[in-house]
N, C-alpha and C positions, 0 to 999 in steps of 0.2 A: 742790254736793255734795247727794245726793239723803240725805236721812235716814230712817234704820225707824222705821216708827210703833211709838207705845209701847203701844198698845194691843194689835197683830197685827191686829183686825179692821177698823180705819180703812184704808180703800183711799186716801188723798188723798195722806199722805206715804210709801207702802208700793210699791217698787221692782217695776214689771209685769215678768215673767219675756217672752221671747220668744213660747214657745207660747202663752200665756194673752193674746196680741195675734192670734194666729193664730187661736185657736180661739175666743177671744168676740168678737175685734174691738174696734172704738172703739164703738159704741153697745150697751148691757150685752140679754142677753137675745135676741144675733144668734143665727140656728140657724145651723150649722155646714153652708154647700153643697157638692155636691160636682165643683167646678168644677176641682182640683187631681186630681181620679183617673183614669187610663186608661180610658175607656168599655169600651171595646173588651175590655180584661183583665176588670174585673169583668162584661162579658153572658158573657163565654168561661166565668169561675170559677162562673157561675151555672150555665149551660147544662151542663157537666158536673157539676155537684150532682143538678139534675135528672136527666140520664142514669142517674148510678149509682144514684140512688136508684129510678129506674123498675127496671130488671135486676135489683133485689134485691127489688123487690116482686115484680117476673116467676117467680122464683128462689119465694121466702117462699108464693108465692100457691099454685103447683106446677102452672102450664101446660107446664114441660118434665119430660120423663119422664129423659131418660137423664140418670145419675149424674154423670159426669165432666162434661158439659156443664156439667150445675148446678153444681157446684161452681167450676169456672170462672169461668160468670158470674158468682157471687156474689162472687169471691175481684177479679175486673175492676172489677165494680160497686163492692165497696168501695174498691179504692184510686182509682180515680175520683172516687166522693165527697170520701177524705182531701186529693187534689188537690187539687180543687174549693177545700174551705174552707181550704187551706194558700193557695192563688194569691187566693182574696179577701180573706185576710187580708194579704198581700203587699201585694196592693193597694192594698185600703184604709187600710193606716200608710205606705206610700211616696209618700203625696200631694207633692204640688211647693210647701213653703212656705218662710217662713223658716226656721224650726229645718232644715231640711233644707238648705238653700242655707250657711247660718251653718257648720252640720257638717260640710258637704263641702271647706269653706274653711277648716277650723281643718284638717282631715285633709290637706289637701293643701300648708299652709305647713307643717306639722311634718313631711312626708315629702318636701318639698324640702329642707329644711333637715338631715337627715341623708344 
């Protein structure tokens, strides 16, 4: 049986969580790669950040004249952006680790089971 340190800050008898193996790893001071992300979804959620924020600069700067156009673009450009950093944020917490594998597996024996 694993016991809690009586300290809190003694790491030797102190119970590693799941994600705190995912995210530091076994040797302390790993940086965090990003080998678990969709490539592909994060250049997409980038590529339209960039867009929207070009069209709003386009918009802001005032190379289009007519009214409703502008407004348009700006009103495209912004939800474009919101996209953008909703799908890279998506992204970027749906990596493929444990905690994810472990949760997909507690959610799927409790929904067999009823």
């Amino acid at each position: 049986m694993i016991r809690k340190s009586e300290t809190g800050k003694d790491s030797l008898y102190r119970r590693r969580k799941t994600r705190e193996l995912t995210i530091q790893g076994r040797v302390p001071h790993q940086k965090r790669s990003l080998s678990g992300i969709n490539r592909l979804h994060l250049s997409v959620s980038l590529l339209m950040i960039a867009l929207g924020l070009f069209s709003v600069f386009l918009v802001v700067k005032g190379d289009v004249r007519e009214v409703w156009i502008t407004s348009t673009l700006s009103l495209l450009g912004s939800l474009n952006v919101m996209t953008g950093v909703w799908l890279c944020y998506e992204t970027v917490t749906e990596r493929k680790s444990i905690d994810n594998l472990v949760k997909g597996a507690i959610k799927r024996s409790i929904f067999d089971k009823n």
